[in-house]
N, C-alpha and C positions, 0 to 999 in steps of 0.2 A: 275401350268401353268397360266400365266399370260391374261388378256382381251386381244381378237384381237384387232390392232388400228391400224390407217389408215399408220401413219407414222412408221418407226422402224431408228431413227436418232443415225447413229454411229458417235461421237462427241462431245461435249458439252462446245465448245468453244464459241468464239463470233457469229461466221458464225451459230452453228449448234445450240444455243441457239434462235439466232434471231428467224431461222425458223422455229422451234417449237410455239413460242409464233405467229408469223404470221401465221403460220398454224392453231395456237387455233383461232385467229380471225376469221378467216375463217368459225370455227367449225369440223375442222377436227384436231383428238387425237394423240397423237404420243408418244410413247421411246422416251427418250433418255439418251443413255448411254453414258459412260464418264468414263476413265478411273483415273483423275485426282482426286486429294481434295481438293474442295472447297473453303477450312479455307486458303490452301497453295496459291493458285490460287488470295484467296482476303487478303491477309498480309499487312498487312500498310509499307509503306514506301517509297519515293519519288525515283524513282529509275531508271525512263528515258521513261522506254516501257511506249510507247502513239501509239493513233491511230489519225490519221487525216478522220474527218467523213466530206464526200462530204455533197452538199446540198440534193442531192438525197436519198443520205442516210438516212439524218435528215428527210425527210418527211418520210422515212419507219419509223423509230423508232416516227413518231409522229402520225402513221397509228395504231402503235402497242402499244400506249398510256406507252412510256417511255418518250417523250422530254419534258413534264414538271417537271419532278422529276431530269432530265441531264442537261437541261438548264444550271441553278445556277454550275452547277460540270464543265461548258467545256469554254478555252478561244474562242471565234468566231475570225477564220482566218481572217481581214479585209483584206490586201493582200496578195501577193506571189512574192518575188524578186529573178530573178533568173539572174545569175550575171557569166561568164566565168571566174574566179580566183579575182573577184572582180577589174575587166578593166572596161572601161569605155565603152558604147553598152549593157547594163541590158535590161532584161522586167521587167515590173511593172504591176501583174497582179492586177484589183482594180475594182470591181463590183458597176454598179451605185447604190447613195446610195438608190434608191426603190427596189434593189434587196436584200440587205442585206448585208449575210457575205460571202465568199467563203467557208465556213466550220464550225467546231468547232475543237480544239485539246482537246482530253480526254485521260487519265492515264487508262491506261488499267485494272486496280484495280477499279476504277470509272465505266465505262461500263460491267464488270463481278458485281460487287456487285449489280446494277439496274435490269441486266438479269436475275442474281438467284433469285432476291427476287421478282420480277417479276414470275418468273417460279414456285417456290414455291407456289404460290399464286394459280395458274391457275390448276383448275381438268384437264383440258384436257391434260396438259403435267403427265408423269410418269416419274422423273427424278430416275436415278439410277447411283451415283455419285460412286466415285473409286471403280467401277468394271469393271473386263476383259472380255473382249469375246472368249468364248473359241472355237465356231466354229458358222460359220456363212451358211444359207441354203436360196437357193432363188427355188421356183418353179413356176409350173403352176398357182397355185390358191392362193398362198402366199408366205412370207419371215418370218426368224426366226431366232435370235440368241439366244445362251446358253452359259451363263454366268459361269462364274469360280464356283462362287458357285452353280450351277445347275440349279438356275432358266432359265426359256425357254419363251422368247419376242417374241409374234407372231405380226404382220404388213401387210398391205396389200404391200407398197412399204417399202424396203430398201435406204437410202441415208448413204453417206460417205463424213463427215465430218472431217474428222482425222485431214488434214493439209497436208503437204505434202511429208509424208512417209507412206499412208495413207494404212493398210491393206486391208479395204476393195476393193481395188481398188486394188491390187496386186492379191487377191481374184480372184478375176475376172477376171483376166485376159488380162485387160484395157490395151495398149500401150502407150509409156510416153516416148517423144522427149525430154531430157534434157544435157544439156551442164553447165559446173563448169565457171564462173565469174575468179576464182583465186585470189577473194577479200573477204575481212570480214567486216561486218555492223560492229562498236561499237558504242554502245548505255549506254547513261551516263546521268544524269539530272544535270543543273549546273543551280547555284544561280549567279546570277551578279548585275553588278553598274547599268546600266541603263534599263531603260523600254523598250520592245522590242516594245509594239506600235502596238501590234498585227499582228506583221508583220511575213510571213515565211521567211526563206531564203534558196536559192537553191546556193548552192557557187562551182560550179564546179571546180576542176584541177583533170587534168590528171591522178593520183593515184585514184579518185572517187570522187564522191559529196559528202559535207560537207555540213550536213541539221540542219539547226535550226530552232526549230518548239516550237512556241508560247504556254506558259501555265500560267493557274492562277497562282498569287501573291499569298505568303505563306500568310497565315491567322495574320503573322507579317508583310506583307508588302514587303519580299523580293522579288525579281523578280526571275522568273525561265522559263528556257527553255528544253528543251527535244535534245540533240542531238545526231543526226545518221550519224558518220564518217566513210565514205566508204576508207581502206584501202587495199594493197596488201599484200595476204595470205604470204607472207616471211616477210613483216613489222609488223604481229600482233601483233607476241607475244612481241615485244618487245615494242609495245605502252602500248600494256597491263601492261608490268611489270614497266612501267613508276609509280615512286614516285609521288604522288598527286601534288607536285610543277613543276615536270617536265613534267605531262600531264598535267596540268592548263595552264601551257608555252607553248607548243603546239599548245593547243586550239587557244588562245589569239591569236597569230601569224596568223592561218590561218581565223580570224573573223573579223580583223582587225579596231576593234576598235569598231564597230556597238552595242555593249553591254555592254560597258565599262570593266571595269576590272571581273575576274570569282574571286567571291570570294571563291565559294565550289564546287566541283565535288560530284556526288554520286556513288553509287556502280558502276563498268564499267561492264557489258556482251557483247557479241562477237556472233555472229554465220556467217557461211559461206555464200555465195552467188550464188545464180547458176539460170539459169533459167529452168523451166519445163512445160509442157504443155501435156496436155491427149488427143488424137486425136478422143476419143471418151470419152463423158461424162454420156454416160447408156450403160445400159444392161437390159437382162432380169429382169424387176422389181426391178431396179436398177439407182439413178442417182447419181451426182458426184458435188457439191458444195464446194466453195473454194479454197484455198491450194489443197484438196485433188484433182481437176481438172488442176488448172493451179496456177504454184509458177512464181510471176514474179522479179524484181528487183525493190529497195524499192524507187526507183530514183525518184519515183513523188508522195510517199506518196498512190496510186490507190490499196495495195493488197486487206486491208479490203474491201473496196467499191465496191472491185470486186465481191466479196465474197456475198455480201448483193445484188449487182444484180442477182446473183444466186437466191437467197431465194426470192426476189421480182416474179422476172419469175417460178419461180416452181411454188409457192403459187399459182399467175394466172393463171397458168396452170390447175392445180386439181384441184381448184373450179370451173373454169371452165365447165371442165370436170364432175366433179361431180355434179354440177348443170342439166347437160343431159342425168345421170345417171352411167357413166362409171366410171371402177374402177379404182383408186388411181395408178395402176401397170399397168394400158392399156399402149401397146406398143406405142398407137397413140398418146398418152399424153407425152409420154418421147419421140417422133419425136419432136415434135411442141419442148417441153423444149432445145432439143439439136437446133435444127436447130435455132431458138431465139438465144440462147447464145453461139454457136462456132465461128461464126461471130464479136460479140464484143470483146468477150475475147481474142480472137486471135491476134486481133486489137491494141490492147491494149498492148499483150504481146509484139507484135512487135516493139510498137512505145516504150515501155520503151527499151526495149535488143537495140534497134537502136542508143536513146539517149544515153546507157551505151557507147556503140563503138565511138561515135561520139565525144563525151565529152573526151573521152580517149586518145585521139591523139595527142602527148606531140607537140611542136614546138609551134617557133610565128607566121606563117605562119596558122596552123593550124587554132589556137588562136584568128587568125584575120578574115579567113572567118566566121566564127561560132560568134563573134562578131556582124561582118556585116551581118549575117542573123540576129541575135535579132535584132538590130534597124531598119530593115525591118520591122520582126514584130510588134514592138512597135508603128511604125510610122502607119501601114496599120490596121484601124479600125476592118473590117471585119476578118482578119485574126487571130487578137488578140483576137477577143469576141468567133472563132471557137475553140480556144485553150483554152480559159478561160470558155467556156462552156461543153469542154471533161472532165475538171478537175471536173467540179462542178455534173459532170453525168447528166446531162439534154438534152442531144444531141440524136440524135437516135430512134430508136424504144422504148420508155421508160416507161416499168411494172406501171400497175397502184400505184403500192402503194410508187414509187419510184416519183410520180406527187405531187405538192405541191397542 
């Protein structure tokens, strides 16, 4: 039988790593378990999956003393162009220079290698990497899982981390509003001719958004970007089985020129699209962070970031909490954390599911109001800084550790 601790975190991804380590800040110990291996999780190779970290974010990961060791590892987003099939009517999101960057882009292998070793490090976390749970117990006075091989994780609160199939959350019996997109992300890392300049790009048509997303120069100087082409689920398979010459053709066509020629594609993966949302994110000594609460659509780069204001507001939450003596699983402490974060997330989920439909509306007619709405934006100062500060997460009721 394992020490009691405060946390018992089902997940051990980026979302449910974070919060472990911000939870050790704190001073409070946690599980975490994790089905996955490690080694497979941090494989070398340049391979697309990246995450775009808000500014918000950055200041959590600089709360929880990793942004100096990531720095050096992430391009900083200087803008974001988001552009209707590349017509003429773009925004140009571009932060004054005292504010910095709009972000950083990091390779998803780059922020799990910093977490583990990170986690490693710290007594308060008890990491327990590829193992299953084989049944999971919440009660009065505590929470418990027992593991494949019999070990038994006792916690004061249980979270669910999984992502968004997430058991623990099935478990319980949590309800989950979800509807299928009938699109597939592919996700591919490409070397090319020119310097992207640190620029995002949001390249919308009608089939999805075509995202290219800024990443370090190979250690020889080639340029590389990250990107996430949203197509229709009867289109996939056949991009997929596209010859490297004929998906490089592809690419080229709908980027139109902004990157010069692709000189290499890397490995392509695929996964579906769909949006989900949990209409409740606790239970009995129980809360619900990330994916495992709300999957949204990857349209504006916000899933992770969403994820990390989860772990921002919990963390404030329990110490909180714990500071006046209450226990980790008090019902009153998972009010406060729901009632905080069903409001944003919701928010958020909405305004991306809205932009998926909107963008989606083939015609020139279409094409042309949605133009003529960006160079509104662009033009109307205050309206562009509310948009460019939704992105950067700094808007709103905003978790301490989420403040620069």
């Amino acid at each position: 039988m394992a020490e009691t601790r405060e946390l018992l975190i089902l997940g051990g991804g980026l979302v449910g790593m974070t919060l472990a380590l911000a939870a050790a800040r704190k001073g409070m110990s946690s599980h975490v378990v994790d089905r996955a291996d490690p080694a497979e999780l941090t494989a070398e190779g340049f391979d697309g999956r990246a995450s775009a970290i808000s500014t918000a974010s950055w200041n959590l990961f600089t709360h929880i003393g990793l942004a100096e060791s990531l720095a050096p590892l992430g391009c900083p987003i200087d803008s974001i162009a988001v552009t209707d099939g590349m017509k003429p009517g773009r925004i140009d999101f571009r932060p004054e220079p005292h504010e910095g960057s709009l972000g950083y882009m990091f390779a998803n292998r780059v922020l799990r290698l910093a977490l583990f070793e990170a986690a490693r490090k710290e007594p308060l976390i008890a990491w327990h990497a590829s193992s299953e749970v084989a049944e999971r117990q919440r009660g009065e006075h505590g929470v418990s899982a027992t593991l494949a091989n019999g070990d038994v994780l006792q916690a004061r609160l249980m979270v669910g981390a999984e992502g968004r199939r997430s058991p623990t959350r099935e478990d319980a019996g949590l309800g989950l509003a979800r509807w299928d997109y009938r699109h597939r992300a592919i996700i591919t890392g490409l070397e090319h001719e020119k310097p992207h300049g640190n620029v995002a790009w949001e390249i919308f048509y009608p089939a999805g958004p075509f995202a290219l997303l800024p990443m370090l120069d190979a250690p020889d100087g080639t340029h590389r970007t990250a990107l996430v082409w949203t197509v229709a689920e009867k289109d996939a398979a056949g991009v997929l089985a596209l010859s490297d010459r004929g998906f490089i053709a592809e690419v080229e066509k709908r980027m139109h020129g902004v990157l010069g020629a692709i000189g290499h594609a890397g490995p392509r993966e695929s996964y579906p699209l769909s949006f989900q949302h949990t209409a409740r994110i606790t239970a009995q000594r129980l809360a619900l962070v990330g994916d495992a609460a709300h999957g949204i659509h990857p349209i504006a780069g916000q899933g992770l970031n969403l994820g990390l204001r989860d772990v921002a507001a919990l963390v404030e939450v329990l110490a909180d909490g714990m500071r006046l003596g209450l226990d980790p699983g008090d019902a009153q402490l998972l009010a406060r954390y729901e009632r905080w974060r069903s409001l944003d997330s919701f928010s958020v989920s909405l305004a991306t599911d809205g932009l998926t439909w909107l963008f989606g509306v083939p015609g020139k007619l279409p094409s042309a109001i949605r133009r003529l709405g960006m160079s509104a934006v662009q033009r109307i100062s205050p309206l562009k800084r509310w948009f460019m500060d939704e992105a950067r997460g700094v808007s709103g009721n905003v978790p301490d550790l989420l403040k620069g």
